[in-house]
N, C-alpha and C positions, 0 to 999 in steps of 0.2 A: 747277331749284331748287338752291341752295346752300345749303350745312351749314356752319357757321362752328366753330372745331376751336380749342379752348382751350389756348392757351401753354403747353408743357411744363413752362417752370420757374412759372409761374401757379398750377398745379393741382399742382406738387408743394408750393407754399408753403402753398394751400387745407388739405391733407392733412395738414402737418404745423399748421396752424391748429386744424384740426379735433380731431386727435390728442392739441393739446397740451390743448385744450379736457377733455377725455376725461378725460385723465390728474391734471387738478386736481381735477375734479369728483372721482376713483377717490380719491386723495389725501385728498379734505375727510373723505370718507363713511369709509373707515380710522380718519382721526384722532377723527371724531364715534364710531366703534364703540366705541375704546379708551375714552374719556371715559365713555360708556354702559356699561360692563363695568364699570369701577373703579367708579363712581357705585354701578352695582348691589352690586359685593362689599360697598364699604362699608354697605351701605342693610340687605342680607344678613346682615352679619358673617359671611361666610367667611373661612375661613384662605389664609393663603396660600400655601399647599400646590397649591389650586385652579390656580393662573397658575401658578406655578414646572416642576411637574409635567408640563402639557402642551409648556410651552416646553420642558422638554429633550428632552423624547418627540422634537420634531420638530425640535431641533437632529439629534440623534443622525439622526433617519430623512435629514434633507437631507446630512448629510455623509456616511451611506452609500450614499446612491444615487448622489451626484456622483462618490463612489468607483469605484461597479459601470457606471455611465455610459461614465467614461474606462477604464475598463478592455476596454469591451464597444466603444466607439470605435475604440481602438488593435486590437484583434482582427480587426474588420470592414473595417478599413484595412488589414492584413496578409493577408485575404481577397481584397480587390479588386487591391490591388499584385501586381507582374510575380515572382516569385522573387527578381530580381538586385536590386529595389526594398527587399524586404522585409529582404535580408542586411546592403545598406548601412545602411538605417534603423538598423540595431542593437538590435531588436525583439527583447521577451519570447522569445517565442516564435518562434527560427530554425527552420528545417528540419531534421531530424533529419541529411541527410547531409551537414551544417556540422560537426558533434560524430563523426559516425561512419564510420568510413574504409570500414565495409563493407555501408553504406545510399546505392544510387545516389539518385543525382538521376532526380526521374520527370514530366520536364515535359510531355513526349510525352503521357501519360496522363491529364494535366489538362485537356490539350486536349480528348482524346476525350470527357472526361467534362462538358467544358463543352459538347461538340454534342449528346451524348444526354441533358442533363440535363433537358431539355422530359419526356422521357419516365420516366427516373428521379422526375420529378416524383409522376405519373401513381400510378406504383409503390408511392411512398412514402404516398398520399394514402389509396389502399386500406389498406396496411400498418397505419399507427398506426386507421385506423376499425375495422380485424377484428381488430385483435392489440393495440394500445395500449390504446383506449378503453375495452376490458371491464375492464382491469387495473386500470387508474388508477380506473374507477368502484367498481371492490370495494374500492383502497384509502382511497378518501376516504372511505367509507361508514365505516371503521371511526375516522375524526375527524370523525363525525355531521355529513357533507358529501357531501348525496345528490344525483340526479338529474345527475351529472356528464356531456356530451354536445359533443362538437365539432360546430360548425357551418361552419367553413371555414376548409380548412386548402391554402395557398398558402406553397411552399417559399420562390418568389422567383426572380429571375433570377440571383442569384450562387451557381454549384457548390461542393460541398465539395471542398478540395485534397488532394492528395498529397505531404506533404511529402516522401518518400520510400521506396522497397521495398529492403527486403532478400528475397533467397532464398537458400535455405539447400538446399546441395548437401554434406552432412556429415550422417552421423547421421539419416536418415531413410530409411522405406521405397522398397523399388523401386516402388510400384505409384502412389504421392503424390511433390504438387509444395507446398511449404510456403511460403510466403513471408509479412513483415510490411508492411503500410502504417500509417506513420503519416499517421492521417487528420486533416485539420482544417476544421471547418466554424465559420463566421461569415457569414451572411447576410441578406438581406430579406424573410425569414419574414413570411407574414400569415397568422396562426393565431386565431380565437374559436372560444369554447365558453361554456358555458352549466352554473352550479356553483349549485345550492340556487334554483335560479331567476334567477341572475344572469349577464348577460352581462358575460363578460372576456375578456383576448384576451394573446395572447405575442408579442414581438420580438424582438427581435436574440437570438434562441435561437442559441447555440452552444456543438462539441463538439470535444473535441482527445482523443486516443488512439492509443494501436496496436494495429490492426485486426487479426489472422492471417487469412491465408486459405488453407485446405489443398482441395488439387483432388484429389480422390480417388473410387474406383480408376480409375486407367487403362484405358482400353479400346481395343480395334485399331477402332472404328469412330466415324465422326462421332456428337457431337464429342469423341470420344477422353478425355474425362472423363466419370467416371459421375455426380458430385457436386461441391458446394460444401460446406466446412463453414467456417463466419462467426460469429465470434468477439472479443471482446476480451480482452486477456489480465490486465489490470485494469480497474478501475471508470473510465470516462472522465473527463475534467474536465467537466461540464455547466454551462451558463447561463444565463441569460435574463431579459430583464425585462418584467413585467408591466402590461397597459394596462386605462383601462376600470376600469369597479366592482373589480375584481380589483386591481386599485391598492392596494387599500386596506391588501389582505395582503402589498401589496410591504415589509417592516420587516424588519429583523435578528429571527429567529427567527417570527417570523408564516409570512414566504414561506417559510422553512426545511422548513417542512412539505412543503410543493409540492413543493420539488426534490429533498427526501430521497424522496418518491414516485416522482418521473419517473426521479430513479437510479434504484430498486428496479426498477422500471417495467424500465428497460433492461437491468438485470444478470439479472432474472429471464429476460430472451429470449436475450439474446448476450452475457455476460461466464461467464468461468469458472466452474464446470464446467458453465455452458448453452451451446451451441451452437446456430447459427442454419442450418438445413440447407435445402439448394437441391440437389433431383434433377434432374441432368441429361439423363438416359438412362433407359427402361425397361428399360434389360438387366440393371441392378444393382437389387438385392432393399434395402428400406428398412431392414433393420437393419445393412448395410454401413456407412451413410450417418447412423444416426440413435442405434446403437446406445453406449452408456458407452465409451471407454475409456479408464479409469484407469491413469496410471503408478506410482502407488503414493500411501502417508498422508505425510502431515507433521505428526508429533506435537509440540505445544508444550507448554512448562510453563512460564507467566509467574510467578519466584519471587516477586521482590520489586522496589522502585524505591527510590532512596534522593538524598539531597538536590533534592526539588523543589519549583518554586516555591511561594511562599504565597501563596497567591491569596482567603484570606478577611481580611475588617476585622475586627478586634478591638477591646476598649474602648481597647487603647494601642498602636493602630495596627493591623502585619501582623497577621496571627494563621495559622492553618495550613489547611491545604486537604484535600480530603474528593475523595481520587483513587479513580478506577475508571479502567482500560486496556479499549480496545476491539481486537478483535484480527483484521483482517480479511486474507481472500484471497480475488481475485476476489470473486465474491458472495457468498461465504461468510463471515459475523460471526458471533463471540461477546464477550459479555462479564464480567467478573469484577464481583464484589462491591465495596461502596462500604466502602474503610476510613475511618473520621468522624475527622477531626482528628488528620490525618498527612503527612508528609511524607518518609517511609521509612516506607513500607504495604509489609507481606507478605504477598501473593495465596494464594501457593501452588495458583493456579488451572493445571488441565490442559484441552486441547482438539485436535482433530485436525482434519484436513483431508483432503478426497476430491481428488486432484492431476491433472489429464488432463494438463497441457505444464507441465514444468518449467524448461524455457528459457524466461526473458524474464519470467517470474511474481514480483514481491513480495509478501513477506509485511509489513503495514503493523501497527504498533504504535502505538494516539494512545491517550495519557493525559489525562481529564480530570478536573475538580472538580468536583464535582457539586453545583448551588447549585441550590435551589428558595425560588420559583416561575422563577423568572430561568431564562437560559440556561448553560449547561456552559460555564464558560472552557477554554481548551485550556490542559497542562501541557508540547504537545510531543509528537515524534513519531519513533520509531525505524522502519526501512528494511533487511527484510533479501532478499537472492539465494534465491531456493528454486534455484535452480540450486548456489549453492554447499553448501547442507546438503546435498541429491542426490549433491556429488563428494563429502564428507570422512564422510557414514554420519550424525556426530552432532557437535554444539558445544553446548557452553558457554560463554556471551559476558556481557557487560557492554556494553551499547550507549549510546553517551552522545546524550541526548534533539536534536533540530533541532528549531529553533524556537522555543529555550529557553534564554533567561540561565545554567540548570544544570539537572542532572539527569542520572540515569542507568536502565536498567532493567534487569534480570537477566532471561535466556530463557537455559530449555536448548530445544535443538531434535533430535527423531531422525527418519532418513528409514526406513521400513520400505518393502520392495520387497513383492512380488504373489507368492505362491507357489502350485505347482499339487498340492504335497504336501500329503495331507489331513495326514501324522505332523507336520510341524511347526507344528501347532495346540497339541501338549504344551507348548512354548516359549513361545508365545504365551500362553500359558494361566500359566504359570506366572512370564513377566516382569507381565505385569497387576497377580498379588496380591503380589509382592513388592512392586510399587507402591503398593499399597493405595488406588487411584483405581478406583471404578464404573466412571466415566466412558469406560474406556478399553476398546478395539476391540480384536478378535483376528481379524478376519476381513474380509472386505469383498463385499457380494453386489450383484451386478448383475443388474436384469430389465429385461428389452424387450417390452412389454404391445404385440403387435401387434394384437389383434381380438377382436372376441367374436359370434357367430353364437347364433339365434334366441330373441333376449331375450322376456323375457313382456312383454306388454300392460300398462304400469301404468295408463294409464286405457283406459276402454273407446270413447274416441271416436278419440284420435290418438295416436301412435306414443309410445314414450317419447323424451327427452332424455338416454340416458347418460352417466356419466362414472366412472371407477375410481379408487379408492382402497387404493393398497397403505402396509403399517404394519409397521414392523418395530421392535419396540421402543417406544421413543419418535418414533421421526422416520416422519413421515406426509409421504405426496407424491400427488400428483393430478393425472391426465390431463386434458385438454382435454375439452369437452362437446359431441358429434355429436349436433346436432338431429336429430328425429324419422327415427329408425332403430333397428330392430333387429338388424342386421348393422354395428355403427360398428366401422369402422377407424380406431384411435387410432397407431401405431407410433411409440410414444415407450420412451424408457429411462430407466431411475432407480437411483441406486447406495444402499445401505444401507451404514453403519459396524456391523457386527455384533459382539456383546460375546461371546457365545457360540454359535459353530453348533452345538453339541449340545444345547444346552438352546431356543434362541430359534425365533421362528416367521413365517412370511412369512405378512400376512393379505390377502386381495383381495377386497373389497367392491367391486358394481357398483349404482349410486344414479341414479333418473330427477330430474333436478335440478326440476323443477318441483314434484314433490309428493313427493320426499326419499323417497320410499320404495325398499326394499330391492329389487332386481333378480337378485339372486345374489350367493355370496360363495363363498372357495375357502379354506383353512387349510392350510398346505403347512409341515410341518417340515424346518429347513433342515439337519437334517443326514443326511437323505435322498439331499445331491448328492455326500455324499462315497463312494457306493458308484455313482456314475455315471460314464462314461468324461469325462477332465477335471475331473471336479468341477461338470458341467454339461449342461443341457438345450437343444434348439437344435429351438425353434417346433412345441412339443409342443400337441395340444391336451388341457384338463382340465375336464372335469365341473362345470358349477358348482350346489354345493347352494340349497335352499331359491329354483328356480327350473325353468324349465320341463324337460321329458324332455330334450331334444336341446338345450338349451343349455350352451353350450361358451364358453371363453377358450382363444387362443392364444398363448402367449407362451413367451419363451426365459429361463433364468437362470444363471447363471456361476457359482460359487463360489471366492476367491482366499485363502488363509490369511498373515495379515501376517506377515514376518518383516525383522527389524532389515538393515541392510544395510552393507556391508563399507565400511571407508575407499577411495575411489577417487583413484588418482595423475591429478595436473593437472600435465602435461609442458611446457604454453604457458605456464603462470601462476604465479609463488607458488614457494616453498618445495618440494622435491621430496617433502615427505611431509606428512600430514595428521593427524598423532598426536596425540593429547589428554594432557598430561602433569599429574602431581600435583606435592607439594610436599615431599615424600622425596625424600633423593638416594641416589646411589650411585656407586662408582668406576666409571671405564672406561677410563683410560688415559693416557697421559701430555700427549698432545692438548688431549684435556678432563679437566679437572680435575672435576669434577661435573656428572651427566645426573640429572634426573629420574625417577625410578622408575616403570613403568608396569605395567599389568595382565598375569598371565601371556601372554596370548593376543598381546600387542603386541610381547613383549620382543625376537620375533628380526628386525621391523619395522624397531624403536627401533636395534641393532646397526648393521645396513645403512646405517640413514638414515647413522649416525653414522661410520661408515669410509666413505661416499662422499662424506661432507661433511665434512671435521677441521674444528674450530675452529682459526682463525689466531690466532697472537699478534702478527701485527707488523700497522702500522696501513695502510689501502689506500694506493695511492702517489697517488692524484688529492686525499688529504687530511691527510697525516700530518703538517701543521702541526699541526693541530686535535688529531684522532684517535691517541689510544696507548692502544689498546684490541682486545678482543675484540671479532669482529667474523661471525658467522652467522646465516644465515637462517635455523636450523635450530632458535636461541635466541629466537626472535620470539615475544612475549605480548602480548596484549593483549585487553581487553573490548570489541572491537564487533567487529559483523560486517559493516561496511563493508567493511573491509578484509578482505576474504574470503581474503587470504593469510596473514593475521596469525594462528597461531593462538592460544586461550586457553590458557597455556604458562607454568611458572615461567624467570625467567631466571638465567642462571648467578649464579656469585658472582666477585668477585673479590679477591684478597690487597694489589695495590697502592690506595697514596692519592694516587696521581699524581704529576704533575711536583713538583706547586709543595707536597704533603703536606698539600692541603686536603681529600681523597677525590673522589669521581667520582658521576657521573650513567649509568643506564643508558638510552637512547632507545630509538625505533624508529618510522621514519617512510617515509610512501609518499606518492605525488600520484596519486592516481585522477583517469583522463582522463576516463572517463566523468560522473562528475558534479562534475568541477572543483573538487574538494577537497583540500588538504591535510590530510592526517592526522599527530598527532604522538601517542605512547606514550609518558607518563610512567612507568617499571618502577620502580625503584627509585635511591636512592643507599646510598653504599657508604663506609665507613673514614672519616665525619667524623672530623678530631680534637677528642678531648677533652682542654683546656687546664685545667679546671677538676673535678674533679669534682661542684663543687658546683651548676655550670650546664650541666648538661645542656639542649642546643637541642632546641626544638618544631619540627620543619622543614617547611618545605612549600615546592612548586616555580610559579614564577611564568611566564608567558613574553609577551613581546612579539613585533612584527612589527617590524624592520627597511626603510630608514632613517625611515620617517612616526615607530614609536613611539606610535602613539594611540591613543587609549583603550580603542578599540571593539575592540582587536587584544587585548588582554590577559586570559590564560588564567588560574589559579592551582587547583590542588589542595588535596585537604585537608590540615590540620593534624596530623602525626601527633606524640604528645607524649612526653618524655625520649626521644630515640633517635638513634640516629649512624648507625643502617642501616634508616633508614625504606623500606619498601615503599608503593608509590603504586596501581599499574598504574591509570592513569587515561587517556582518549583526548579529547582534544581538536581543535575542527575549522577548518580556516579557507577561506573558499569565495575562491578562486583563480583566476584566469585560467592556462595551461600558460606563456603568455608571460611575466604579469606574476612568474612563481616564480621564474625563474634572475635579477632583479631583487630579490628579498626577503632576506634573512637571521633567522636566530629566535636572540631572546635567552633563555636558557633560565640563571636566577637561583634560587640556593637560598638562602633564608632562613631565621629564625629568630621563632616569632611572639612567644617572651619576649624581651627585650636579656641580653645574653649579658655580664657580669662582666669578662670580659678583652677585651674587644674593642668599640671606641666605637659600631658599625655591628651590625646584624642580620641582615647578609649575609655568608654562608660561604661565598660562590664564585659563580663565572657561566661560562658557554659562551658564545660566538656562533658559529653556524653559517653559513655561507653552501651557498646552497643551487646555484650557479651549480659548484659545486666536486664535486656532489654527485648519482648516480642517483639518484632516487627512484622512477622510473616500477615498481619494484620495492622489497617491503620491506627496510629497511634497519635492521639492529641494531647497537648498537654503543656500547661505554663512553666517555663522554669526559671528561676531565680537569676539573676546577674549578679554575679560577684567581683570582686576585686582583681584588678590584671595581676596582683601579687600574688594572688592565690595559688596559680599554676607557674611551675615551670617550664623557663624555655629551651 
């Protein structure tokens, strides 16, 4: 019997006959719906608000998904690509040991993790059902989005990578092995679950971060670690996009909900100051491994923000914007008050931070507007080093906004260390009210709630469901829930910011979660541990009232009293000193002509710094074409804290008006390698002449990029009005290649914003720099002459 086998090009023509058939038919029925629609508005009299409205709805949704699409393409290509694939591409997102000279390359390790990821799979699958799923279902319940439940969750075959590990053999204990991976996942996740009754489902889920991993304590026996502790040390970048009924909430601000969830979701388990812990070994005891350790607070004071954008309509046109700053570390957020219809809002808002790793931690600053019903436009975003407040004690900065046409924010920031003396709680005590902020901490208390032994019976059928709740103050924190047990072992830890230990109180409620009732509770005044050895108790057991005879909690508590902490010298980096100077001078010598005046406690600092560094008066030989000027790092000001060498600092003054007698400009400029920025400091000019006295110049400083000149390169400061010795100190940023910089030049233009009576032009002078002539890899200050606009061509 033969089968007769239909012409391949035959049945492709059939197909696309068929197809085209298809596709006219889809066509008519389209064109007949619209016809049907308008027939009906008209028939209705609706407005037409009705059509306009949905169509932008789903222009706006199609152009952002096509957005997050290609984005989530390019990521998932950068996934599956070899390294060397990935570098040439020229990809968002390179490798971290592209940028960083002291993060290897970790291919070896991708390997391994591409053979065992069958069973990482495994791992992970368990993970988010026992540890994610409960989270995520408590937090949707609280956006009346109940019944939340995974039903299958499939990583996929492609591993997350390593772009690469640092370890760090400086600065850490004998007994720990510290190291960073930057981790990055984009893969073929097949995730559903199941939201309010509906089935939805995730893809191309993906996370970019740096991971820390500290192996801790050593041990002389296999496997010679007692633990993991698994961390990130900011909030990762998260992704994903939504399939299925779940679709629906895929929209700018709909979905937003979902992923601001699954962050919280993650930060609450392993971003800062959580910790994701993995025992290794029975031989080490769980509070080694699980217990707080704090390196000290990071107190902020968001003052104020000034020139930012305007982000509301008004009846004739912009109008102003309605800012509130959000101020986060790791998973720790606060946020300030909404000032209405500002654009130079003053917070005056204070806040602190509980800090465990200060290396490699930002502190992020996002300013937004806050419109209702709509979503919060963003104003922009400031970036600072918790590593560098940690070296200098404390700053005062001016940070100029990324992300942002303009704008600037005011923080001061102070590092307070951990102390074991109860007496310098006095100090503590008494910096607070001279601040006149509640809000603020003098102490810092650590418990490690390890167990609790023979809970009562809350019901009479089956065991309770415990779970504890310690309260100190305001800030409440809550152990995990040990099904039906009366001996549950929780061995978690939890830090309190304490406003007062002589007055304040540690409270520990033990609650059976199914019928919420009381199981015991303990009230422990905390300034009981300052008559303890340390300041502290280590896995006491205590009484717990209003529960059975021999019910008991075990647990340890620490007591540490904040105190401010000293400028620290940075020998690698910067400036040899880290002094914070006012705007009184004072003599000191025939070197420098004028120093800053500083607080008694600085002065013999301030001495030193200054005879180990003289100001020069002649200009450096690599630019003394340019440069006839003063020239120290020791004079460096500036308002941000990018430049973590720069500090906030007046700068000198000076008597000459340069070559050509037009007066001078004072800079200060650095090229940070790490995030490919050029930095530039507008401080001040100096000795304009005045030809006239009746036109006195408005001045303000412009600058461009070299040889392009385009538009998008153009900086300009504000307007300061009648003055010939205008003060700026403003920081503006330009994002650089290291290459493309010894190729740039900045034109650096002072002008005039009225027209000036003797003079046809409203330009009083110009620099050009070349930067090829020029360190910058270190800050650089220095006067430079104003010359004539004829000087240069255009």
């Amino acid at each position: 019997m033969s089968v007769s086998k239909e012409h391949p090009i035959k049945a492709m023509e059939r197909k696309q006959v068929n197809s085209s058939i298809l596709s006219v038919i889809f066509s008519a029925v389209k064109k007949a719906s619209v016809v049907g629609i308008v027939y009906l508005a008209g028939y209705m009299q609706w407005s037409i608000a009705w059509f306009i409205g949905p169509i932008v709805l789903f222009v706006i949704r199609d152009q952002w998904k096509t957005t997050s699409d290609r984005r989530r393409t390019i990521a998932k290509a950068a996934a599956l690509a070899s390294e060397k694939d990935v570098v040439l591409a020229r990809l968002d997102d390179l490798p971290a040991w592209v940028f960083f000279p002291d993060i290897e390359r970790a291919e070896w390790i991708n390997r391994i993790i591409k053979q065992v990821w069958p069973n990482i799979n495994h791992y992970a699958r368990d993970l988010i059902r026992d540890t994610i799923q409960p989270n995520l279902r408590e937090s949707l319940e609280a956006y009346k989005l109940s019944g939340f439940k995974f039903e299958r969750i499939v990583l996929g075959t492609v591993p997350f990578r390593i772009g690469g590990v640092k370890v760090y053999d400086k600065n850490i204990a004998r007994n720990e092995i510290v190291m960073d991976l930057d981790i990055f996942y984009a893969g073929d996740c097949d995730i559903t679950f199941y939201l309010a009754g509906m089935k939805g489902g995730i893809r191309d889920f993906q996370l970019h971060g740096m991971l820390r991993v500290v192996m801790k304590p050593l041990i002389t026996t296999i496997p010679l670690v007692g633990g993991l502790q698994v961390f990130f040390l900011n909030n990762p970048d998260i992704d994903f996009d939504l399939i299925g009924i779940a679709d629906l909430l895929d929209m700018p601000g709909l979905s937003d909900i979902l992923r601001r969830i699954v962050v919280e979701t993650v930060a609450s388990m392993m971003v800062l100051p959580n910790k994701f812990p993995i025992q290794l070994s029975d031989e080490i005891e769980a509070i080694e491994l699980k217990a707080p350790e704090p390196e000290g607070v990071l107190r902020v004071h968001v003052v104020e923000a000034k020139n930012l954008m305007k982000k509301d309509i008004g009846m004739l046109g912009k109008g102003k914007s309605d800012p509130y700053a959000v101020v986060t570390l790791g998973a720790q957020e606060f946020k300030t008050k909404v000032i209405v219809n500002n654009v130079d809002p003053k917070w005056d808002f204070w806040c602190e931070f509980n800090v465990l790793e200060s290396d490699g931690q930002q502190l992020y600053i996002h300013l937004w507007d806050k419109d209702e019903p709509s979503d919060d436009e963003a104003l922009g975003r400031a970036t600072v080093e918790v590593s560098n407040i940690v070296k200098k004690g404390q700053d005062d900065m001016w940070i100029t906004l990324e992300q942002a046409k303009h704008g600037m924010v005011h923080l001061r920031l102070t590092w307070l260390v951990l102390s074991d003396d109860y007496s310098d709680l006095k100090a503590a005590l008494e910096e607070t009210q001279l601040l006149r902020v509640t809000s603020m901490s003098t102490a810092l208390l650590t418990v490690f709630i390890d167990s609790a032994k023979n809970l009562p019976q809350a019901r009479s059928s089956t065991k309770p469901d415990p779970y504890a709740v310690l309260k100190v103050g305001n800030t409440i924190h809550e152990t995990k829930e040990i099904p039906r047990n009366i001996h549950p072992v929780w061995e978690q830890g939890f830090t309190f910011l304490v406003a007062n230990p002589e007055s304040d109180t540690l409270y520990l409620t033990i609650i059976d979660k199914k019928t919420s009732s009381e199981l015991g509770r303990i009230t422990y005044n905390i300034s009981k541990l300052s008559k303890k050895t340390k300041m502290g108790v280590y896995k006491e057991p205590f009484s717990l009232l209003r529960s059975g005879p021999e019910s008991k909690v075990v647990w340890s508590m620490q007591l540490k009293i904040l105190k401010r902490a000293g400028a620290v010298e940075d020998v690698d980096d910067g400036p040899p000193s880290r002094l914070e100077r006012t705007d009184s001078q004072k003599s000191t010598g025939s070197a420098v002509q004028d120093v800053v005046s500083t607080p008694k406690e600085l002065e013999v600092e301030v001495k030193n710094e200054l005879t180990d560094n003289p100001v020069s008066d002649q200009p450096p030989p690599e630019y003394e074409e340019t440069v006839k000027a003063t020239t120290s790092p020791v004079l460096a000001s500036t308002p941000t804290s990018e430049i973590g060498d720069l500090i906030h600092r007046s700068p000198s003054i000076t008597s000459s008006a340069g070559v050509h007698d037009l007066g001078r400009i004072q800079l200060t400029m650095k090229y940070s390698v790490q995030r490919q920025r050029l930095i530039v400091v507008i401080h001040k000019i100096a000795n304009i002449p005045l030809k006239d006295p009746s036109s006195i110049p408005d001045p303000y400083v412009k600058l461009y990029l070299l040889p392009e000149r385009a538009k998008d390169s153009k900086r300009k400061t504000q307007v300061v009005k009648d003055n010939c010795n205008a003060v700026f100190d403003e920081t503006f940023e330009y994002i650089l290649s290291q290459g493309e910089l010894n190729t740039k030049q900045l034109e650096v233009t002072v002008a005039s914003q009225k027209q000036l009576f003797y003079s046809g032009s409203n330009i009083l002078g110009m620099v050009v720099i070349d930067f090829e002539k020029l360190n910058i890899s270190q800050p650089y200050t220095a006067w430079f002459d104003l010359n004539p606009e004829s000087t240069y061509e255009r």
